[in-house]
matplotlib code that plots the C-alpha trace (Angstrom):
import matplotlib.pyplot as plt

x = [1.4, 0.9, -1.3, -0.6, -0.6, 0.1, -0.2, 1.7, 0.5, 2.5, -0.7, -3.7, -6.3, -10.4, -12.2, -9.2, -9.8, -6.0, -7.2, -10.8, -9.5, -6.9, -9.3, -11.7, -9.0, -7.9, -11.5, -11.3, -8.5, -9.6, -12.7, -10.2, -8.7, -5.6, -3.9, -3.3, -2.4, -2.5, 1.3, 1.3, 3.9, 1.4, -2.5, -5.5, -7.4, -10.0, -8.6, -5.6, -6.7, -6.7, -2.9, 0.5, 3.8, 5.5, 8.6, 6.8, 7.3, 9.5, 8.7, 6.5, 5.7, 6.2, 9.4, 9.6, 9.1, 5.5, 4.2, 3.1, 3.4, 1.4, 2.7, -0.6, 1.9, 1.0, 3.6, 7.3, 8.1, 10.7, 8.5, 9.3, 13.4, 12.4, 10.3, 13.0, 15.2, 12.4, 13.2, 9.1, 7.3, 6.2, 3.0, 2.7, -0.7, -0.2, -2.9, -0.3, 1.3, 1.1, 4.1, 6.5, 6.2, 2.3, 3.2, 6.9, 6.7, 3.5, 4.9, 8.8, 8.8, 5.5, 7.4, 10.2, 8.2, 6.8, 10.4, 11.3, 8.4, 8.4, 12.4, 11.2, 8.2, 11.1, 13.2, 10.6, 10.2, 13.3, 12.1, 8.0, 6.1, 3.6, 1.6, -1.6, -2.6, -6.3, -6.5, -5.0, -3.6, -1.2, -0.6, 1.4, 3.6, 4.2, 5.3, 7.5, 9.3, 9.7, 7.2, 7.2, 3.6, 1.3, -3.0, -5.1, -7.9, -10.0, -10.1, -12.4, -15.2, -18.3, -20.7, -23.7, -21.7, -22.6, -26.3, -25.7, -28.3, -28.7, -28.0, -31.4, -30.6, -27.0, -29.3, -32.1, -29.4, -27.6, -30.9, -32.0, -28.6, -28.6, -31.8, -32.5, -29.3, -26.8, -24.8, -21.5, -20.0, -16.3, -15.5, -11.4, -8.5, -7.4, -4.2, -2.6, -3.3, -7.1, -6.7, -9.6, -8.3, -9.4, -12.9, -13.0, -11.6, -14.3, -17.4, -16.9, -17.4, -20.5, -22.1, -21.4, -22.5, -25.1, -26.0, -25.5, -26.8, -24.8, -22.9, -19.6, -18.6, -15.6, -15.5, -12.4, -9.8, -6.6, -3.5, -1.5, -1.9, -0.2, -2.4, -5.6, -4.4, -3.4, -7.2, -9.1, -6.8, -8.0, -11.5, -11.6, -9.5, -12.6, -15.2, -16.7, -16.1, -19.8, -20.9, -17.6, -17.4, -14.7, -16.6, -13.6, -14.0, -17.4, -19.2, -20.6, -24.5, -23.5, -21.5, -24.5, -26.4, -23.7, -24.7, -28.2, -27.9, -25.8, -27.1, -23.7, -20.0, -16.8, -13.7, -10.6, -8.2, -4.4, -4.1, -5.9, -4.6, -8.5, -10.8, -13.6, -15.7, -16.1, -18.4, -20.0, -21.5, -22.9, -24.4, -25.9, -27.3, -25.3, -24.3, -20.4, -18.1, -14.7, -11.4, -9.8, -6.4, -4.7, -6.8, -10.2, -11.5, -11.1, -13.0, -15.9, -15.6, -18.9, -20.5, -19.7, -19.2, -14.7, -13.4, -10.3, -9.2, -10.4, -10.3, -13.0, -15.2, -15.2, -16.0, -18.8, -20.6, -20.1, -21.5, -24.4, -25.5, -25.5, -27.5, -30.1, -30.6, -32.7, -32.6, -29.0, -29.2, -31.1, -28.6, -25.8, -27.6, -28.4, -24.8, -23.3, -25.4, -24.6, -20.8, -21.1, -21.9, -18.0, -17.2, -19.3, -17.7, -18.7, -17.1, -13.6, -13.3, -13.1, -10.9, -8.5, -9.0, -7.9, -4.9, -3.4, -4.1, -1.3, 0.8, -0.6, -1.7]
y = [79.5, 77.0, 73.7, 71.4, 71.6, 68.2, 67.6, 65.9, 64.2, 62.4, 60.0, 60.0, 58.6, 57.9, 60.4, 62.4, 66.2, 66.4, 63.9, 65.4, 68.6, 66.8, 65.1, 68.6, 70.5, 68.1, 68.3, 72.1, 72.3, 70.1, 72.3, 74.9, 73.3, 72.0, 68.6, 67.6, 64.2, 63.6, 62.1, 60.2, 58.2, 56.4, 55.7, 53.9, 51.1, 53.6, 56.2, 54.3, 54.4, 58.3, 58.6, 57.7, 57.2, 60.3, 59.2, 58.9, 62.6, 63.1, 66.8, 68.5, 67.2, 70.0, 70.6, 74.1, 74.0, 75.4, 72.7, 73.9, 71.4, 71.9, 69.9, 68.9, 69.6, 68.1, 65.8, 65.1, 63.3, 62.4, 63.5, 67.1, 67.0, 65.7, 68.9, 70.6, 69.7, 70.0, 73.2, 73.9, 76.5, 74.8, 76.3, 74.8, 74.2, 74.1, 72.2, 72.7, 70.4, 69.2, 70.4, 68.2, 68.8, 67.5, 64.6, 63.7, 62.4, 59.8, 58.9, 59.2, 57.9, 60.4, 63.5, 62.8, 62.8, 66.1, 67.4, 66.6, 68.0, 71.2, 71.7, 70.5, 73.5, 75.8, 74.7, 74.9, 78.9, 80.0, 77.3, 78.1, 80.6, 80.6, 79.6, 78.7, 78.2, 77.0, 79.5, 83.0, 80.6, 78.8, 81.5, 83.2, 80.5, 80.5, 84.0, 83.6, 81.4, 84.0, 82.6, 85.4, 85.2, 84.0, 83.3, 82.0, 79.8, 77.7, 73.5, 72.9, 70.6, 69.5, 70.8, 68.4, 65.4, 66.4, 65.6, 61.5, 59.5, 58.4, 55.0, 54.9, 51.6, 53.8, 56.7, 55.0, 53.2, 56.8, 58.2, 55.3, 55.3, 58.9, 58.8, 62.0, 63.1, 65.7, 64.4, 65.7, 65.0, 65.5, 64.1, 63.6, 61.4, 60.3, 62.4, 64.7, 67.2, 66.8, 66.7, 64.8, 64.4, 67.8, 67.1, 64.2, 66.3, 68.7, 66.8, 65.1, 68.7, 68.7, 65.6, 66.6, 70.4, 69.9, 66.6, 63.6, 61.8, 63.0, 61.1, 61.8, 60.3, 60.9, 60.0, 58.7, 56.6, 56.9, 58.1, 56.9, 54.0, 55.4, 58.4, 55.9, 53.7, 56.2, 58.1, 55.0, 54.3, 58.2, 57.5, 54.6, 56.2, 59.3, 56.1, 57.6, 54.4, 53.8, 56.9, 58.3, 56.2, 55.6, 55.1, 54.8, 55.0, 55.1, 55.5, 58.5, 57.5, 56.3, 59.7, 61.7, 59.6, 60.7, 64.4, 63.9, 62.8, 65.1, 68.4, 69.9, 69.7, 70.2, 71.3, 71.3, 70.7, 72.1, 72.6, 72.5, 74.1, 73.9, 71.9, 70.5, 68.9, 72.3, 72.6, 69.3, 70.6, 74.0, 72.3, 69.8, 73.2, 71.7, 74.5, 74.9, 75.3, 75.7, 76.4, 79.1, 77.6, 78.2, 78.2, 77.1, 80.7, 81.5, 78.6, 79.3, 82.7, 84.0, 80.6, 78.9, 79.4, 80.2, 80.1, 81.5, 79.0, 75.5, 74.9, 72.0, 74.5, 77.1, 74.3, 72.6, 76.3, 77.1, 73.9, 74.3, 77.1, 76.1, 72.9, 75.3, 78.3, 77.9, 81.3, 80.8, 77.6, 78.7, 82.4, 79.8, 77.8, 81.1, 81.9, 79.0, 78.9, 82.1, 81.1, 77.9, 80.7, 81.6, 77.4, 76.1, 74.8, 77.7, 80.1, 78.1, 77.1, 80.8, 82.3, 78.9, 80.0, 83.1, 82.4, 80.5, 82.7, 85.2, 81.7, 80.2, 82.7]
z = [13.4, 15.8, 14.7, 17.5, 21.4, 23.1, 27.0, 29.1, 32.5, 34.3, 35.5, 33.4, 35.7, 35.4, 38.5, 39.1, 38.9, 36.9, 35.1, 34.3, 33.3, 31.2, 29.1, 29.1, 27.9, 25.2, 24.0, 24.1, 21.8, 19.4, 19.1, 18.9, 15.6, 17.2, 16.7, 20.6, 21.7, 25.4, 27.0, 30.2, 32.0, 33.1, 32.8, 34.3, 31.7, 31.5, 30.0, 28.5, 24.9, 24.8, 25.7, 24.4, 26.3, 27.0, 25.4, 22.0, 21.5, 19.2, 17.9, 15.8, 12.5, 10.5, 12.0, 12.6, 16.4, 16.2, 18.4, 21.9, 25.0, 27.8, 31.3, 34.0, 37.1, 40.4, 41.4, 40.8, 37.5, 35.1, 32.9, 33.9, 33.0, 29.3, 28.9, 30.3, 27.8, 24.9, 22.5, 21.8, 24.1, 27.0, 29.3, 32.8, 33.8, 37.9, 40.3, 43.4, 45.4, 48.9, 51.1, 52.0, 55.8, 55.3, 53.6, 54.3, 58.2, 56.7, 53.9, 53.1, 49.4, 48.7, 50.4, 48.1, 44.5, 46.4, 46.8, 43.7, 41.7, 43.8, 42.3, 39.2, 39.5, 40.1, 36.9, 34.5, 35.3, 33.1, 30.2, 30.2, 28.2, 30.3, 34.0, 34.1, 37.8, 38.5, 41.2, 42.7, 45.4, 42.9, 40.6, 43.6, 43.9, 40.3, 40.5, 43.2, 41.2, 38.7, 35.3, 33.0, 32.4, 34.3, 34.1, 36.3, 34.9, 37.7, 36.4, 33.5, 35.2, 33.9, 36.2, 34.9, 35.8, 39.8, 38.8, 38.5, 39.3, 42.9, 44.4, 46.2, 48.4, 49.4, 50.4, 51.9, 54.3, 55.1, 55.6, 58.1, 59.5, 60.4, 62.0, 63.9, 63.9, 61.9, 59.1, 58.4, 55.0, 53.8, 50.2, 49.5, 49.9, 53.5, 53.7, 56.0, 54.3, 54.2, 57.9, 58.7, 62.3, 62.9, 61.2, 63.9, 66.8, 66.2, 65.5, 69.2, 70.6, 68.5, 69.6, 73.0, 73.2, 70.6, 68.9, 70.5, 67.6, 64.7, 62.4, 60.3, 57.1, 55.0, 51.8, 49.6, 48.9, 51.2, 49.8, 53.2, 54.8, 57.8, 58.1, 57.3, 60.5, 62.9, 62.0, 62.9, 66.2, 66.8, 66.3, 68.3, 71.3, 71.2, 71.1, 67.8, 66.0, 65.4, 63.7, 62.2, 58.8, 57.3, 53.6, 51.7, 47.4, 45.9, 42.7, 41.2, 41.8, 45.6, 45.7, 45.0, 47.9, 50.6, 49.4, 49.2, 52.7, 54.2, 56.1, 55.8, 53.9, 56.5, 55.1, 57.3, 54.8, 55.6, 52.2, 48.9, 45.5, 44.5, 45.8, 43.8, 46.7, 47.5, 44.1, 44.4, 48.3, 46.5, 43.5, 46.0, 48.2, 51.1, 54.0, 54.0, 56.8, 56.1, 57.3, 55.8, 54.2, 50.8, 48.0, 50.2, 50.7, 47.1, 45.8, 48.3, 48.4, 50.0, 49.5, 53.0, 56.5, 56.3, 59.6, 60.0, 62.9, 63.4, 66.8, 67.5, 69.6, 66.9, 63.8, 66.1, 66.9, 62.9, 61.7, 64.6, 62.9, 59.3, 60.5, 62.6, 61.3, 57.9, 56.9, 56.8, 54.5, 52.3, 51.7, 51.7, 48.6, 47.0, 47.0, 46.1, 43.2, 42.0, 42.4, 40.3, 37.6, 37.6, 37.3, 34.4, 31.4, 28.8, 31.3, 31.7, 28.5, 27.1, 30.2, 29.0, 25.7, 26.5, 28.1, 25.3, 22.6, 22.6, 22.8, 20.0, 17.5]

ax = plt.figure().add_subplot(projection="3d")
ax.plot(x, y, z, "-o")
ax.set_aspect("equal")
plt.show()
């Protein structure tokens, strides 16, 4: 009979959606009468005090291997090869990983933890129980690498923590700055593979075919300084420098301004094994146009605008619409609200639930 079930993360970080889901599914399995501890190689102040070093482990404490260790997999680790080498069962909960071809040619030393962690994916298949992907998208991959089991249980997020309270001087300014204008909005790290070049690329067709006075603003931290540099040398070369903003990390209440202002959410992402953002635009009743790559039509499913190219003409008509046609809008925030249904917490607690059990008894 299994009594504990300890995660392993190889960076336990404050606002990141691994990090999140960690900390949700540490709660869930204490409500579930487990003993879990959460492992990290590494962790922000924030959460520091909820974590031990990875190395700590040093098996169960009954000592009759009963313990169950479940690894948060998103990047390459050492963490990885000591799990490897661990004789308790051993789940992989997958969140996907950005392809090397994104990331490598932007950042070298990034590509490689990315190489590394993909191998790593691959040798954990023979040693797992279990695959837990947070969407069909990932689950595929984890097949193809030949997990005997696999579930598919979408990230555990707390849907109520969307609804924090607005910085009103943040969304008076946006509101002012804006004007008469559209505002697009795109929440995630700078990074190739968030393709926010294309986001810019189409958005100067639209302010030339049909709204000269729209603004863009993409919101996040950079993950490459390289990408960050060569996307503001491309903004200026288009002249969009005044009304593409670069708005770089923000706080939850200034977050929820940038939504509250926004008249639409633009996904052009070349990859996403998820995609919260995606959630945070339907609970906020934004219109969502998106481009229809890995696991983006899945989490919108009939919630958005998914275009299955994103040439700049074809993302500026699309967004058009969702901005103009109100009849549209409002189906759009009908549909996204019924597909928030399938994310909140009661409802991904139990499918987690279920996946474990046969596991753990």
């Amino acid at each position: 009979m299994t009594s504990a079930v300890h995660q392993f993360i190889p960076t336990l970080a404050a606002r990141s959606a691994v990090g999140n889901h960690t900390l949700a599914v540490r709660s869930l399995l204490h409500d579930l009468g487990f003993a879990s501890e959460v492992y990290v190689g590494e962790a922000t102040s924030e959460v520091a005090a909820m974590s031990r070093p990875f190395r700590s482990y040093a098996g169960d404490a009954r000592g009759d291997g009963s313990d169950v260790l479940l690894y948060q997999a998103s990047t390459g680790s050492a963490m990885a090869e000591f799990l490897i080498q661990r004789p308790e069962r051993r789940v992989v909960n997958y969140h996907n990983m950005t392809p090397v071809s994104l990331f490598g040619p932007w950042e070298p030393q990034v590509g490689a933890e990315l190489a590394l962690g993909r191998q790593q994916l691959a040798d954990l298949a023979p040693a797992a129980a279990l695959g837990i992907a947070v969407s069909a998208y990932n689950r595929a991959e984890l097949d193809a690498l030949g997990y005997p089991r696999t579930e598919v249980v979408p990230l555990l997020v707390d849907l109520a923590a969307f609804d924090a309270d607005v910085d009103r001087v943040t969304l008076e300014r946006l509101r002012s700055d804006s004007g008469a204008g559209s505002a697009w909005l795109f929440v995630g790290r700078i990074a190739p593979n968030k393709a926010q070049h294309d986001l810019v690329k189409a958005f100067s067709v639209y302010r030339r075919v049909y709204d000269p006075a729209a603004r863009l603003r993409l919101v996040g931290g950079s993950s490459s300084h390289a990408y960050l540099s060569a996307l503001a040398r491309f903004r200026s070369e288009l002249g969009l420098d005044d009304v593409v903003e670069l708005v770089g990390e923000v706080s939850d209440a200034e977050l929820a301004a940038h939504y509250r202002a926004a008249d639409v959410f633009v996904c052009a992402s070349d990859h996403e094994g998820f995609c919260i953002p995606l959630l945070e635009a339907m609970h906020h009743e934004l219109p969502i146009v998106a481009y229809a790559s890995t696991a983006v039509p899945e989490t919108v499913a009939d919630a958005g605008i998914v275009l299955a190219s994103k040439s700049p003409a074809l993302v500026a008509a699309a967004v058009h619409r969702a901005v103009s046609d109100e009849a549209l809008r409002i189906h759009l925030a009908a549909a996204g609200r019924r597909r928030l249904a399938d994310f909140t917490l009661t409802r991904t607690r139990e499918r987690f639930t279920a996946a474990l059990s046969p596991l753990v008894g």
